[in-house]
C-alpha positions as CSV (number, residue, x, y, z in Angstrom):
1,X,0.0,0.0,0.0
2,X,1.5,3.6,-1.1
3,X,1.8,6.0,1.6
4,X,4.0,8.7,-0.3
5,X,4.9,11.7,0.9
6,X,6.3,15.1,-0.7
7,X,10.0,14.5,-1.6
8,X,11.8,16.9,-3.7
9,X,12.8,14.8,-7.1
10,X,17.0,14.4,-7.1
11,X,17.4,16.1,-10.2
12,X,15.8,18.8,-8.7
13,X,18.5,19.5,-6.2
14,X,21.1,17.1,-7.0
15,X,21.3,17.3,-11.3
16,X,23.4,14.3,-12.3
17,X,22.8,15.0,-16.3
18,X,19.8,11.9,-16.2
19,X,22.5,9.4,-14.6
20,X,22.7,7.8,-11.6
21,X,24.3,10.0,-8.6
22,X,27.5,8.5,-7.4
23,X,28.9,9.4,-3.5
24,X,32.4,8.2,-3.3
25,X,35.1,8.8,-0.5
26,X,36.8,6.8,2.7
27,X,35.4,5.1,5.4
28,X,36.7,7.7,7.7
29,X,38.4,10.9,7.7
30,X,42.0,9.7,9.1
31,X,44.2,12.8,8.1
32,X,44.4,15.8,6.5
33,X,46.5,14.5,4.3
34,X,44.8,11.1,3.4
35,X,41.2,13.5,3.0
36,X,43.0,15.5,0.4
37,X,44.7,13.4,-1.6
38,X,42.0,10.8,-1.7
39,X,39.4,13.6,-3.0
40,X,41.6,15.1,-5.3
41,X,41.8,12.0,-6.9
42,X,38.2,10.9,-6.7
43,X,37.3,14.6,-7.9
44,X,39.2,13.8,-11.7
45,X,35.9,11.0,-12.3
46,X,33.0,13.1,-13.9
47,X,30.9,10.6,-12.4
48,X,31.2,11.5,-8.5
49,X,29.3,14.6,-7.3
50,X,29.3,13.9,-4.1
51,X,32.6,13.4,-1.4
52,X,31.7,11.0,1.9
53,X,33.8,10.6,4.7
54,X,33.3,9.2,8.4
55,X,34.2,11.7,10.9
56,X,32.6,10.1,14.0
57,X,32.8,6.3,13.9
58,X,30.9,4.4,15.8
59,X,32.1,0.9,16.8
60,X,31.4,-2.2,18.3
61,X,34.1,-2.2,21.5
62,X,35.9,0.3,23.1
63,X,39.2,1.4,22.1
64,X,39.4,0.7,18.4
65,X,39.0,4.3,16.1
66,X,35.8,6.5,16.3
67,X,36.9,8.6,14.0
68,X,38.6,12.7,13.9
69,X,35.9,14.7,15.1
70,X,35.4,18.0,14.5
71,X,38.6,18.2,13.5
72,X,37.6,16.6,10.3
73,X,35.1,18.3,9.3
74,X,37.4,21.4,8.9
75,X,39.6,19.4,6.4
76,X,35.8,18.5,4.2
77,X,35.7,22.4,4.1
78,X,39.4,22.3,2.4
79,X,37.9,19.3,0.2
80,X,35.0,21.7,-0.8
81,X,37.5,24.4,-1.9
82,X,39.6,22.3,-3.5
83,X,37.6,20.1,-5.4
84,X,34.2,21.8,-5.8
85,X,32.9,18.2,-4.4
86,X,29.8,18.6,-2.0
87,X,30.6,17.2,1.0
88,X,28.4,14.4,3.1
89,X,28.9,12.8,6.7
90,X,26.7,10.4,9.3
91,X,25.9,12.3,12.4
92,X,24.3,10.1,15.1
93,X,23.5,12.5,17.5
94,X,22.1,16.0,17.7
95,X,25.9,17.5,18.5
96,X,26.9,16.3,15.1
97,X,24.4,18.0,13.5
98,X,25.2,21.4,15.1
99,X,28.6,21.0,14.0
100,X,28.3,19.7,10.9
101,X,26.0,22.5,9.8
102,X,28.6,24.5,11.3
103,X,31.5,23.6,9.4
104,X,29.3,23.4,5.7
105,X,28.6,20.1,5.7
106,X,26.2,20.2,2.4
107,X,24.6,16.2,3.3
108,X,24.1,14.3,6.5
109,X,23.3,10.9,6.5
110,X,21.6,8.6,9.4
111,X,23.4,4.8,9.8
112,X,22.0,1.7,10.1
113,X,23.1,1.7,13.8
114,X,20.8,4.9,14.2
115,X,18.0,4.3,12.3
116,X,17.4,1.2,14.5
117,X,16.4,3.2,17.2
118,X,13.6,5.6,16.5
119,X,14.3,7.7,20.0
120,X,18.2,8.5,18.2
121,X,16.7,9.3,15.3
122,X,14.0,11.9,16.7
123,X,16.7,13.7,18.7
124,X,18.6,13.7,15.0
125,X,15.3,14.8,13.1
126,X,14.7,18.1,16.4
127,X,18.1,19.0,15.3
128,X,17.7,19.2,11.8
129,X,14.3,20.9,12.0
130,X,14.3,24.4,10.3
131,X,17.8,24.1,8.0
132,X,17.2,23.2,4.6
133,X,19.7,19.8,4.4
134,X,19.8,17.4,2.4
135,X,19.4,14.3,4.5
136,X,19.9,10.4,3.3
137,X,18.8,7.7,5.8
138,X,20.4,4.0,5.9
139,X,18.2,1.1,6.2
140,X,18.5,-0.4,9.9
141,X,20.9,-3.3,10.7
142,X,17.8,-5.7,11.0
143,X,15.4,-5.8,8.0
144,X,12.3,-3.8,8.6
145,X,11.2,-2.1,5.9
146,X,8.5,0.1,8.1
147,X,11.8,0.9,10.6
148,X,13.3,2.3,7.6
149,X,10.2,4.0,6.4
150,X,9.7,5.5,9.6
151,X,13.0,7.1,10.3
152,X,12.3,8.8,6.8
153,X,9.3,9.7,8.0
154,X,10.8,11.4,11.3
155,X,13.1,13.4,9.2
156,X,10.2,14.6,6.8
157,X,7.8,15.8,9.2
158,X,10.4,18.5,10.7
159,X,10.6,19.9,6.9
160,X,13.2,18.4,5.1
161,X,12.1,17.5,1.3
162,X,15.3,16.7,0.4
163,X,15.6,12.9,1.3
164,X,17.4,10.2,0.1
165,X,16.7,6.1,1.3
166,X,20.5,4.4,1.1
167,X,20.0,0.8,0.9
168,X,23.5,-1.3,2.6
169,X,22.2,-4.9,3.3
170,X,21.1,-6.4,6.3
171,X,22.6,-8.3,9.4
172,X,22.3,-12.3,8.4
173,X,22.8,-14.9,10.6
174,X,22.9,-17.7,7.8
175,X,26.1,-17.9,5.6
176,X,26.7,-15.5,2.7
177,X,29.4,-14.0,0.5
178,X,28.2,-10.5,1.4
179,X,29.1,-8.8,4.7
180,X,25.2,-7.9,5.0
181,X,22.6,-9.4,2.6
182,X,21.5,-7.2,0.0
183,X,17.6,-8.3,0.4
184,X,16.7,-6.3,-2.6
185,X,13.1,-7.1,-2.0
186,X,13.5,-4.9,1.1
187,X,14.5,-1.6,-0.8
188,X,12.1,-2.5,-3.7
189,X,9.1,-2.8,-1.0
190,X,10.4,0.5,0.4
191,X,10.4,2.2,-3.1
192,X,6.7,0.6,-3.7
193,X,5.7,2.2,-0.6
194,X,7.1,5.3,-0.9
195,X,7.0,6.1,-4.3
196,X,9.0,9.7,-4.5
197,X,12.4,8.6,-2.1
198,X,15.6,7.9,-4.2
199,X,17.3,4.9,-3.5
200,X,20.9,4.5,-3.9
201,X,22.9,1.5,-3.2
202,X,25.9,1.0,-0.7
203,X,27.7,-2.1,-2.4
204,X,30.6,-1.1,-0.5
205,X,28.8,-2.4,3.2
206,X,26.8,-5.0,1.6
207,X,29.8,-6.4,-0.1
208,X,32.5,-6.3,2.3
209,X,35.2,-7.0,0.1
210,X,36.2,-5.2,-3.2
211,X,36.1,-8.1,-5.8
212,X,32.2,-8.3,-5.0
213,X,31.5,-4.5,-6.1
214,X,31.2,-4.7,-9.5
215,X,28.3,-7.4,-9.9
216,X,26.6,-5.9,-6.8
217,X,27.1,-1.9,-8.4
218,X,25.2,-3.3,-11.8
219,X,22.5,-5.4,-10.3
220,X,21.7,-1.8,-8.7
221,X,21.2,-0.3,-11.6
222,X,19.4,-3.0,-13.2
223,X,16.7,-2.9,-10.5
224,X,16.9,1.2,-11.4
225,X,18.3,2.3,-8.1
226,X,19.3,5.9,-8.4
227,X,23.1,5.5,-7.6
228,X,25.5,4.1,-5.5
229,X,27.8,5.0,-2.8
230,X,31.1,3.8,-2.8
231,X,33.8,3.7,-0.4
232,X,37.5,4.7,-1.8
233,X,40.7,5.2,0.0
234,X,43.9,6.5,-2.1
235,X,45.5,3.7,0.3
236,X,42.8,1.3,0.9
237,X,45.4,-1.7,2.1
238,X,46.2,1.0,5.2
239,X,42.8,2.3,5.9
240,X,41.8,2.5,9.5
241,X,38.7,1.0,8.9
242,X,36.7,-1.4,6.8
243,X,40.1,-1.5,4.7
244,X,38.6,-4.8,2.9
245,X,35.7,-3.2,0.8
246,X,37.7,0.3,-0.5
247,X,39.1,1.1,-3.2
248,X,41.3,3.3,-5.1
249,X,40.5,6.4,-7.2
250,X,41.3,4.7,-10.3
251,X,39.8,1.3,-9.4
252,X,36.6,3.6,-8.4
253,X,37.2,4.9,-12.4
254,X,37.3,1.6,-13.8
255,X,34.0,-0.2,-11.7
256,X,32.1,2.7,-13.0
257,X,33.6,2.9,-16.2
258,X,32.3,-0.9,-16.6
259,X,28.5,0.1,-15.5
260,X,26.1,-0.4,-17.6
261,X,22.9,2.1,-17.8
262,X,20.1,0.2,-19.4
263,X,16.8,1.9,-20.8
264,X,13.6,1.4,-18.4
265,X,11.9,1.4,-21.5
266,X,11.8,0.6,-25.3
267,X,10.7,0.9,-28.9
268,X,7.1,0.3,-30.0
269,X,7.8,-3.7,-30.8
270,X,9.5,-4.4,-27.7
271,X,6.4,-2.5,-25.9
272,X,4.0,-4.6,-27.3
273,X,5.7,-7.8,-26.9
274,X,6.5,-6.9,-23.5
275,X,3.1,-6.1,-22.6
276,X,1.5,-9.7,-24.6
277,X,4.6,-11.3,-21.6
278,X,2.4,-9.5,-18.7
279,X,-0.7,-10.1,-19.7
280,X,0.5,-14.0,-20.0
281,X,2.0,-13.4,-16.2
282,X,-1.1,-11.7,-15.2
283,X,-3.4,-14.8,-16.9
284,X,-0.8,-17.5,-15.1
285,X,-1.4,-15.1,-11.8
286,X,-5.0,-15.3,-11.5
287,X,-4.9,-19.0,-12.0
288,X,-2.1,-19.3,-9.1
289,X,-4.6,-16.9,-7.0
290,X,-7.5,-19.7,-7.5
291,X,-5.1,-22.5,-7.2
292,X,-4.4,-21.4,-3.9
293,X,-8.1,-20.8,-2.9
294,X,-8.7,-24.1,-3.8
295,X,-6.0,-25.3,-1.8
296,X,-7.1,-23.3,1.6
297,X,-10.5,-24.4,1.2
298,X,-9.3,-28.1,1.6
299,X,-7.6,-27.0,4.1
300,X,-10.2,-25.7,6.2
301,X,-12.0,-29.2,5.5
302,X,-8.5,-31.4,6.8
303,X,-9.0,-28.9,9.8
304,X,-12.6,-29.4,10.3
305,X,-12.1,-32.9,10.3
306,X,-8.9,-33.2,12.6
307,X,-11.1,-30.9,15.0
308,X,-13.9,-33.8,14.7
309,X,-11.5,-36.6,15.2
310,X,-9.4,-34.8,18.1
311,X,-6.3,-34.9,15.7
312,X,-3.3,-32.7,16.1
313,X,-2.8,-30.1,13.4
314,X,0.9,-30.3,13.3
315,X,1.5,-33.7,11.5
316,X,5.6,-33.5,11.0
317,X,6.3,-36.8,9.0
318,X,3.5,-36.4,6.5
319,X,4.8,-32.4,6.1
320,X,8.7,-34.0,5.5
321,X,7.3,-35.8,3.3
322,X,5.1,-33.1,0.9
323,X,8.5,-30.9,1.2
324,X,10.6,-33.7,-0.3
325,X,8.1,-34.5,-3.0
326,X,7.8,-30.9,-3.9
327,X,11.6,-30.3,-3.7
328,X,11.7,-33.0,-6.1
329,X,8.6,-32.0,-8.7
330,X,9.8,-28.1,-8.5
331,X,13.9,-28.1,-9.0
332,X,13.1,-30.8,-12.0
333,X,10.9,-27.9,-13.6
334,X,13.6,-25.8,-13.3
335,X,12.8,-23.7,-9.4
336,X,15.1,-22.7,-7.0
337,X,15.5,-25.1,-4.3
338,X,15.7,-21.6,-1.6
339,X,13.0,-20.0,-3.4
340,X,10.7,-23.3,-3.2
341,X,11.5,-24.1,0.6
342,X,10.2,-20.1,1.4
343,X,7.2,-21.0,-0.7
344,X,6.4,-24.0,0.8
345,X,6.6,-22.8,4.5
346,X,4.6,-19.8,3.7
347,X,1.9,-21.9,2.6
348,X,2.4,-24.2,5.2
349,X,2.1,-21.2,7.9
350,X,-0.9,-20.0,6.5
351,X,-2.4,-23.5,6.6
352,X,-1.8,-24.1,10.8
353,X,-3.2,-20.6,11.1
354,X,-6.3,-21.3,9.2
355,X,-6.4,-25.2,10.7
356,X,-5.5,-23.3,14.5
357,X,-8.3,-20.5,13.6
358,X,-10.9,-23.1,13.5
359,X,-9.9,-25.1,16.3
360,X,-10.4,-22.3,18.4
361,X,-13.9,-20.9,16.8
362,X,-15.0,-25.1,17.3
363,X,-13.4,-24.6,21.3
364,X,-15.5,-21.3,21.8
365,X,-19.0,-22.9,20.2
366,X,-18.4,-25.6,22.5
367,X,-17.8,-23.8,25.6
368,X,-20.7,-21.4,24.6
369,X,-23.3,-24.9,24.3
């Protein structure tokens, strides 16, 4: 269900020339030097309009680097007269705001560590109220899409129009080449919700590690994300923190170099055949949709009859067995063993609820008679 709100299009405020907006720039501010160097560098690629770097770090245990501080954030004002380069950082509590506005800071962002607690964000969104900032908001650490949504929705209602979703992955427990799981159906849910925010992408912290940037970067833009944000180091293999995922400059150059900007749309003959493919999807849907009614109404009978019979619902060796057999019918027609074993338990959840549901109504009748 859409619940937009009035954000200020990013072409409107940020033009990019109709491409996709590209943030680039260290994990964190180290030095002077290392902030200069790195931006005057990252300031030769057309590309990047926008210069990150982490002034106030927040980690996990005591005693590893939290970043510069203010001192910092009067080298992004060098980096601004130097390069031209706007100039973003994360500020995770109201201090960082006041300074950051202070010292020119042209974007703040909110992290996923901040947006996970709506009480950090509010303090954030009280100190923001009545400048006119640009302000992008991380997904959370966990993922919750309506977290997310909110914390955007915080920042909106003290006046900011200027809003930009960045999507970075997600904490997983189970194992995975990525640092945090990119869950695109997360920021795609977001954008369907929220139909005017900008979405860029964070391969950088979903990736964890350099070699995965590339594919990560283009799935982005093939799912028409509105840019990415990158982190590069002129030293990455020294970097203070996450030295893993940065990059250089010129490796920066050559990822985006290698991007590829499809059309969302085509000529008259690919319209129409792409539109007969819907309507076949569309067709194929409403006959899933009845399948499944089908399917719950016999459910509702099996419960019914359990209920009768004083039969458990939960029947665990004839469930092993329907996910075998359909493990079996599905990956020989070509399905995804992970995508049919989500399937499966959905429809298997919704079946004890209904089978539960009635159990209960039958246990209230009775108790009524």
């Amino acid at each position: 269900m859409s619940s937009d709100i009035d954000i200020f299009p990013l072409q409107d405020w940020l033009p990019t020339g109709g491409k996709p907006l590209v943030i680039a720039g260290p994990c964190s501010a180290e030095s002077e030097m290392q902030l200069l160097r790195t931006a005057r560098e990252i300031a030769t690629i057309p590309a990047v309009k926008v210069f990150r770097a982490g002034i106030w770090k927040p980690r996990t245990r005591p005693g590893e680097f939290e970043g510069v501080g203010e001192e910092g954030l009067r080298w992004l004002e060098e980096v601004k007269k130097q390069t031209g380069l706007l100039t973003a950082v994360e500020v995770a509590k109201p201090a960082h705001v006041e300074l950051a506005l202070k010292h020119n800071v042209d974007i703040l962002w909110l992290g996923a560590r901040t947006v996970v607690n709506p009480f950090n964000v509010q303090e954030i969104a009280d100190a923001i109220k009545g400048h006119d900032v640009p302000v992008m908001v991380k997904n959370p650490l966990n993922p919750d899409v309506k977290l997310w949504l909110g914390a955007i929705e915080r920042i909106h209602a003290v006046g900011i129009r200027k809003i930009i979703a960045i999507h970075r992955g997600f904490h997983y427990f189970e194992k995975s080449p990525f640092r945090n799981a990119p869950m695109w159906e997360i920021p795609i849910e977001l954008k369907s919700i929220l139909l005017s925010v900008p979405i860029i992408i964070d391969p950088s912290h979903i990736c964890g590690q350099r070699d995965l940037l590339q594919p990560v970067a283009q799935k982005a833009l093939d799912l028409e994300m509105d840019g990415l944000i990158i982190e590069s180091h002129f030293d990455p293999g020294h970097a203070l923190t996450d030295a893993a995922q940065q990059i250089t400059p010129k490796e920066l150059e050559e990822l985006l170099g290698k991007l590829v900007s499809r059309r969302k749309s085509g000529n008259i003959d690919f319209q129409n055949k792409l539109e007969s493919l819907r309507t076949e999807i569309d067709k194929l849907d409403g006959e899933l949709l009845q399948i499944l009614g089908k399917r719950m109404e016999i459910i509702d009978e099996i419960g019914l009859y359990k209920k009768e019979n004083d039969i458990t619902i939960l029947q665990m060796k004839r469930w092993a067995g329907i996910i075998r057999d359909r493990l079996s019918i599905g990956t020989h027609l070509g399905l995804g063993e992970g995508f049919l074993k989500k399937l499966l338990n959905v429809i298997h959840k919704e079946s004890l609820q209904r089978q539960t549901d009635i159990f209960m109504q039958a246990d209230r009748k009775k108790t009524k008679v």
